[in-house]
N, CA, C and O of each residue as an XYZ file, in Angstrom:
440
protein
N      17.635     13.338     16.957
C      16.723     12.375     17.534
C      15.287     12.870     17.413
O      14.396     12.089     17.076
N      15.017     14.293     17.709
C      13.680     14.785     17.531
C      13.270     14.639     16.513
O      12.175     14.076     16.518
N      13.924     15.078     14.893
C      13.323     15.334     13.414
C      13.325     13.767     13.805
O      12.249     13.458     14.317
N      14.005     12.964     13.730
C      13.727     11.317     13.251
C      12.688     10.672     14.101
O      12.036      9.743     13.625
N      12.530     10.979     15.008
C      11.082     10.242     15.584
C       9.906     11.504     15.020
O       8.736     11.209     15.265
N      10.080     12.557     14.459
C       8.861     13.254     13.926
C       8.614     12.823     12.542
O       7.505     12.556     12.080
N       9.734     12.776     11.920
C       9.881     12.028     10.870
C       9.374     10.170     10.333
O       8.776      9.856      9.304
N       9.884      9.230     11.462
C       8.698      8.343     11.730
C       7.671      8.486     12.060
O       6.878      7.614     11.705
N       7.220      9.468     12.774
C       5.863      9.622     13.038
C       5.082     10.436     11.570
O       3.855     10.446     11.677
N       5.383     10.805     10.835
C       5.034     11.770     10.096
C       4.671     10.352      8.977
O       3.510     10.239      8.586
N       5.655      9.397      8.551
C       5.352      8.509      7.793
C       4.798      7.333      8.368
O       4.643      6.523      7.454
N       4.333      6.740      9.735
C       3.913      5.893     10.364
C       1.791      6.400     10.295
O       0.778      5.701     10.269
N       2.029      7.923     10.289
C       0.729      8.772     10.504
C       0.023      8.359      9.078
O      -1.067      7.803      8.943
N       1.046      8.829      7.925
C       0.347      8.721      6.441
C       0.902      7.360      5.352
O       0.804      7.132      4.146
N       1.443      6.740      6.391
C       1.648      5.367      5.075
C       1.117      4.682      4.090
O       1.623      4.369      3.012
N      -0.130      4.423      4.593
C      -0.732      3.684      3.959
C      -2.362      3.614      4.591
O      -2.608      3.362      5.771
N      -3.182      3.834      3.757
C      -4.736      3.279      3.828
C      -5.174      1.995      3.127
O      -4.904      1.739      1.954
N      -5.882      1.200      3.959
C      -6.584     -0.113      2.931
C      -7.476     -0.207      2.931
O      -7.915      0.074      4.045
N      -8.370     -0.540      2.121
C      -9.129     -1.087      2.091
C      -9.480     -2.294      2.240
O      -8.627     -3.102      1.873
N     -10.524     -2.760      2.687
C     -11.136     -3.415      3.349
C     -12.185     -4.123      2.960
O     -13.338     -3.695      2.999
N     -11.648     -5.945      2.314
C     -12.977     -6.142      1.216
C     -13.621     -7.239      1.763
O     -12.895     -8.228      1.862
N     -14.735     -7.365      2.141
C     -15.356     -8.539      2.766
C     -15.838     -9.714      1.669
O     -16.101     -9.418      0.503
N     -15.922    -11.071      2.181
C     -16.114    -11.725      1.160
C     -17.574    -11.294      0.245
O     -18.020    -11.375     -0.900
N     -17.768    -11.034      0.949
C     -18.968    -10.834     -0.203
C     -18.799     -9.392     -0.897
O     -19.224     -9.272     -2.046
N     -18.288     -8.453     -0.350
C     -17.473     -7.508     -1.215
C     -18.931     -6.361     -0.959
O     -18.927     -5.414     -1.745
N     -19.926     -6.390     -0.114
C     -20.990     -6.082      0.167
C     -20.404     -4.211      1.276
O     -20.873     -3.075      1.220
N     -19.538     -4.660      1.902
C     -19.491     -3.917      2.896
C     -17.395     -3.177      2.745
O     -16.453     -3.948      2.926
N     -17.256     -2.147      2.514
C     -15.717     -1.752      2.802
C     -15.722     -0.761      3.759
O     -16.631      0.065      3.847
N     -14.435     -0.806      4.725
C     -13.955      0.044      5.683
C     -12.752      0.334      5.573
O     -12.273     -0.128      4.537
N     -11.851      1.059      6.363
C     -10.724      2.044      6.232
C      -9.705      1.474      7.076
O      -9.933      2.007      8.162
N      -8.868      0.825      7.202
C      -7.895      0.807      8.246
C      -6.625      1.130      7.968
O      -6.169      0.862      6.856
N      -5.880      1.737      8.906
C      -4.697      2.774      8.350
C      -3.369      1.223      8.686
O      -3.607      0.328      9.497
N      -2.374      1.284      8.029
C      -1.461      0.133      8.385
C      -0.727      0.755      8.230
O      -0.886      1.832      7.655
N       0.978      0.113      8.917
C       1.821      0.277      9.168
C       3.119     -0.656      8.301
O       3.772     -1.693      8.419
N       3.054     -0.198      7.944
C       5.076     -0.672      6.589
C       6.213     -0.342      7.051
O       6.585      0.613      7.733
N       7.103     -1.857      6.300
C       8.162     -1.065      6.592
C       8.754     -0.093      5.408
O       8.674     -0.422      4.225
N       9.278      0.975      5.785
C      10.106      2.328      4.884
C      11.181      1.389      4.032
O      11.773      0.326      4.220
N      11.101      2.274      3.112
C      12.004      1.688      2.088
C      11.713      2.161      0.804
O      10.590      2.560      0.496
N      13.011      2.129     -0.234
C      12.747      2.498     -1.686
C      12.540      1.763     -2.123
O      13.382      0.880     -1.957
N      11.329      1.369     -3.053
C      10.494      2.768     -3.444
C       9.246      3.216     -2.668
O       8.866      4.328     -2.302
N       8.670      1.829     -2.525
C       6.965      2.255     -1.305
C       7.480      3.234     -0.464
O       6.580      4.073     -0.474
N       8.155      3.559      0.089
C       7.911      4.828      1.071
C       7.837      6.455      0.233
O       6.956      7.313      0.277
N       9.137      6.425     -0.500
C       8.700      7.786     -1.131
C       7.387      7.476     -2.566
O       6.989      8.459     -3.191
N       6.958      6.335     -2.852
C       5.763      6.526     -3.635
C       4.848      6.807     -2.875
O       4.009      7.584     -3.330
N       4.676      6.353     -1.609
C       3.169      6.448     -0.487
C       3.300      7.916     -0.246
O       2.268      8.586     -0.285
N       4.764      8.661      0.069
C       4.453      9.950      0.571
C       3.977     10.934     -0.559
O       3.408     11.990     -0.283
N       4.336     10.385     -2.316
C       4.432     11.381     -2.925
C       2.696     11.151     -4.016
O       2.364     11.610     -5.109
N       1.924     10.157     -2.935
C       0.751      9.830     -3.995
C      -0.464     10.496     -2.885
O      -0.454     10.547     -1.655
N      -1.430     10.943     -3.831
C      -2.403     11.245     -2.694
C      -3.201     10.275     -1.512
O      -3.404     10.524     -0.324
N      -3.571      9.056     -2.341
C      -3.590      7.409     -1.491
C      -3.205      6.317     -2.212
O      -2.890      6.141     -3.389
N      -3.289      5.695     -1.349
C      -2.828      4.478     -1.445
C      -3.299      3.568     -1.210
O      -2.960      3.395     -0.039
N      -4.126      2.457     -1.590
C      -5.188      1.657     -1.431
C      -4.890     -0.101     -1.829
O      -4.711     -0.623     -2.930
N      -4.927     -0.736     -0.388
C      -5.063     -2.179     -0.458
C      -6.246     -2.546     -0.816
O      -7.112     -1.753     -0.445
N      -6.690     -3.606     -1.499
C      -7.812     -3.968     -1.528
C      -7.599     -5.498     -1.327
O      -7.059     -5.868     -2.369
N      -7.781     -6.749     -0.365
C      -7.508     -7.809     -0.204
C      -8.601     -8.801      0.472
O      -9.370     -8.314      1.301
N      -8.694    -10.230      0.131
C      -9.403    -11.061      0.602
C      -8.579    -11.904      1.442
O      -7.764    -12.413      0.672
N      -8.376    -12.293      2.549
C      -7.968    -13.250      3.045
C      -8.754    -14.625      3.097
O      -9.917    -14.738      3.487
N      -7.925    -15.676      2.635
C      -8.766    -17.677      2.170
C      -7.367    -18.176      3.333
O      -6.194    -17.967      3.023
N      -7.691    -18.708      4.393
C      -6.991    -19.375      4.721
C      -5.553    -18.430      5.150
O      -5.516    -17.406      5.833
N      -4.575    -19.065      4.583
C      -3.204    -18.191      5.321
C      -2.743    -18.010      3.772
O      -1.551    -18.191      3.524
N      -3.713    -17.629      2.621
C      -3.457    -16.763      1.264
C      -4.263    -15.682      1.324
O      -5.426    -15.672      1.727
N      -3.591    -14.712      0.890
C      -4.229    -13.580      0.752
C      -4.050    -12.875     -0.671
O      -3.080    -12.933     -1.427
N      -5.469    -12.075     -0.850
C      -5.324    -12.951     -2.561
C      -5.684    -10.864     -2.346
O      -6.714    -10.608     -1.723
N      -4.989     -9.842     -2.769
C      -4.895     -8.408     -3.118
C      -4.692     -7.443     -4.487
O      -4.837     -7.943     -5.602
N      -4.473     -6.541     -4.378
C      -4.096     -5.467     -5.271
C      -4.007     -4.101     -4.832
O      -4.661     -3.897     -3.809
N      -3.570     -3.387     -5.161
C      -2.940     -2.331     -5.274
C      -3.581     -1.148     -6.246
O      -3.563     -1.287     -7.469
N      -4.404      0.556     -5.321
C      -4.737      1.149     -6.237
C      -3.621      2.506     -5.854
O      -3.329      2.853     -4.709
N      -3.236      2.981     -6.815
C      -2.508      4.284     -6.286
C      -2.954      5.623     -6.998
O      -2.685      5.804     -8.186
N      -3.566      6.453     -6.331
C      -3.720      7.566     -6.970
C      -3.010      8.812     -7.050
O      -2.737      9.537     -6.093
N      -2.726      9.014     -8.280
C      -1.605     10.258     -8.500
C      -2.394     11.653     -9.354
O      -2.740     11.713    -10.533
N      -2.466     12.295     -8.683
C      -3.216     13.471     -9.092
C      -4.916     13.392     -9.778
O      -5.972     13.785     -9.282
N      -4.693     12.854    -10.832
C      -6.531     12.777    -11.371
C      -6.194     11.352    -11.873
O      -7.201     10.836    -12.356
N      -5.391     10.758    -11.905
C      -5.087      9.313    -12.596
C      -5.208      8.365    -11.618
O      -4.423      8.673    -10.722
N      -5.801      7.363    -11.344
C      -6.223      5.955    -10.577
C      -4.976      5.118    -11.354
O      -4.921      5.252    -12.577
N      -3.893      4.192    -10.635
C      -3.363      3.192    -11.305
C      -4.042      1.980    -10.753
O      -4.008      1.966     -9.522
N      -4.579      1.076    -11.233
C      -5.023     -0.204    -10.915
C      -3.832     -1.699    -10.664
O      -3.292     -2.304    -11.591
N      -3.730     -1.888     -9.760
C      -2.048     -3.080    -10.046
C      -3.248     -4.493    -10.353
O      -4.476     -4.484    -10.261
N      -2.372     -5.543    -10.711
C      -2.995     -6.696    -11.136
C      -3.107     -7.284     -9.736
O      -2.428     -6.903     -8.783
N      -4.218     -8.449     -9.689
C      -4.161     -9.278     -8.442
C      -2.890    -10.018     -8.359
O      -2.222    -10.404     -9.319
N      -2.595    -10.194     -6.946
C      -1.712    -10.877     -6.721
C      -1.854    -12.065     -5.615
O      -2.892    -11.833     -4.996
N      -1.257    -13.194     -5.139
C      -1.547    -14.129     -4.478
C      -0.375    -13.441     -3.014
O       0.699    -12.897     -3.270
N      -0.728    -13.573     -2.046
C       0.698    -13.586     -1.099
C       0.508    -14.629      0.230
O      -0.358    -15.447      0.540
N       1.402    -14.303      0.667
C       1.218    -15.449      1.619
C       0.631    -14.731      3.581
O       1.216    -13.772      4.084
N      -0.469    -15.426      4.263
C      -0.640    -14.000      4.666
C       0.506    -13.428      6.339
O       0.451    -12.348      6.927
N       1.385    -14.608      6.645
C       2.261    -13.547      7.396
C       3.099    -12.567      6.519
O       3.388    -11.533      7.122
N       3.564    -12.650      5.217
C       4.515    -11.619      4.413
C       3.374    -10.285      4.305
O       3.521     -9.077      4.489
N       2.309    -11.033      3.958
C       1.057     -9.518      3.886
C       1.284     -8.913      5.240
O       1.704     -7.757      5.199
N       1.113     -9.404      6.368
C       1.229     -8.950      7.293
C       2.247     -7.698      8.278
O       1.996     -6.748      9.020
N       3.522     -8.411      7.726
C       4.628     -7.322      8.228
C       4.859     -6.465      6.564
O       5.464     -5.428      6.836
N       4.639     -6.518      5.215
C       4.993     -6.186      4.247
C       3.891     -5.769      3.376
O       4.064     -5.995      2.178
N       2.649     -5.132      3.772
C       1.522     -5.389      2.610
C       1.687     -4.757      1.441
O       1.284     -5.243      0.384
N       2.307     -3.592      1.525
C       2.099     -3.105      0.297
C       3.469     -3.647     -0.661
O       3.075     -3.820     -1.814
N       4.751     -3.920     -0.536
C       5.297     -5.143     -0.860
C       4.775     -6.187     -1.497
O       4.945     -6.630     -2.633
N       3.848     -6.648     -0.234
C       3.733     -8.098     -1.020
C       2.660     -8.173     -2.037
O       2.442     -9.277     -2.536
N       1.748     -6.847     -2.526
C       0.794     -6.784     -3.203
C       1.297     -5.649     -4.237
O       0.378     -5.241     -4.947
N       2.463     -5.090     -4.462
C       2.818     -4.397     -5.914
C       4.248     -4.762     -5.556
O       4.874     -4.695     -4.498
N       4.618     -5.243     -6.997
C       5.898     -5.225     -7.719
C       7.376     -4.610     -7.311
O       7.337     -5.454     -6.416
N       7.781     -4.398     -7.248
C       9.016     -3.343     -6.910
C       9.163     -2.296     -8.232
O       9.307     -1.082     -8.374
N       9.025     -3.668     -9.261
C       8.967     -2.464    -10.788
C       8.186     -1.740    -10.973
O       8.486     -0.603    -11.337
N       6.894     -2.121    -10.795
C       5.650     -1.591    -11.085
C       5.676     -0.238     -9.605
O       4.769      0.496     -9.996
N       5.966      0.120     -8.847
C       6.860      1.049     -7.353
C       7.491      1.842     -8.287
O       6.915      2.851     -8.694
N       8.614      1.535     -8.700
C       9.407      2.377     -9.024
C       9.040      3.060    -10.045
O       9.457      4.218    -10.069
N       8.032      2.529    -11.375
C       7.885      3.147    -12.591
C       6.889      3.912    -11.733
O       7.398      4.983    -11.404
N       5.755      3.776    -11.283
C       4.715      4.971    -10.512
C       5.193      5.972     -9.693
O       4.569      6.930     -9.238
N       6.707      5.582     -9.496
C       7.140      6.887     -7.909
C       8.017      7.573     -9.695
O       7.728      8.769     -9.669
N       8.392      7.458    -10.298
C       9.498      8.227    -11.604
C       7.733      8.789    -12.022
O       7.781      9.979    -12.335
N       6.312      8.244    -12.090
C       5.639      9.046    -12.587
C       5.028     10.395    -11.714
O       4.338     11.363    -12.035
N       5.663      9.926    -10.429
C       5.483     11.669     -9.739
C       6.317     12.683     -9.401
O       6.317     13.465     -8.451
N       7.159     12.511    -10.511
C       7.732     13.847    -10.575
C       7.788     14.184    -11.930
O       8.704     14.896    -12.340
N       7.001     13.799    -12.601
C       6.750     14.206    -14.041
C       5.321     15.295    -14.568
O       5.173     15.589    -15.754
C-alpha cells in the first residue's frame, strides 16, 4: 500500500507539463496536469525529459499538439482537433496518437 501510493504520487508529481497558449499566443505559462496511467503515455512521460501540451481552446474544441523531448531531440506531433471534456480527463491522449506513443517510448531505450 505504501510503494503504490508513493508510486502514484511519484507519477501524479511528474506526469505531465503544458503549456499554455493564449489566443494571441503573446503570453505562455506552466501548468502541471494530471492523466490517466497507462501504456504507453505513462512510461513515455516517465522516460522523456518533458512533455509539453501546447493547446487553444474555441468553444468546447480544443485544437493542440504534442512536444516530447528525448535527450537533445524535440519531437513535434501534428495538430490535432479534440473535443474539450476528452482533453480534459485525457490530454495527452487526446492530443498524440497511441502510435505515434508507442514509436517515441521504443525510441527511449535506444
Amino acid at each position: 500500500m505504501k510503494n503504490n501510493m508513493k508510486s502514484c504520487l511519484a507519477i501524479s508529481v511528474s506526469l505531465l507539463l503544458l503549456s499554455v497558449s493564449s489566443a494571441a499566443h503573446a503570453e505562455q505559462g506552466l501548468e502541471k496536469l494530471y492523466t490517466k496511467t497507462g501504456y504507453p503515455f505513462e512510461p513515455l512521460v516517465k522516460r522523456s525529459q518533458l512533455v509539453r501540451i501546447l493547446y487553444q481552446r474555441q468553444d468546447e474544441t480544443v485544437t493542440c499538439r504534442t512536444e516530447v523531448t528525448q535527450g537533445s531531440i524535440v519531437w513535434q506531433g501534428q495538430e490535432k482537433k479534440a473535443r474539450h471534456d476528452d482533453f480534459i480527463t485525457e490530454p495527452l491522449r487526446s492530443c498524440l496518437e497511441r502510435s505515434e506513443a508507442k514509436r517515441l517510448l521504443k525510441n527511449t531505450y535506444q
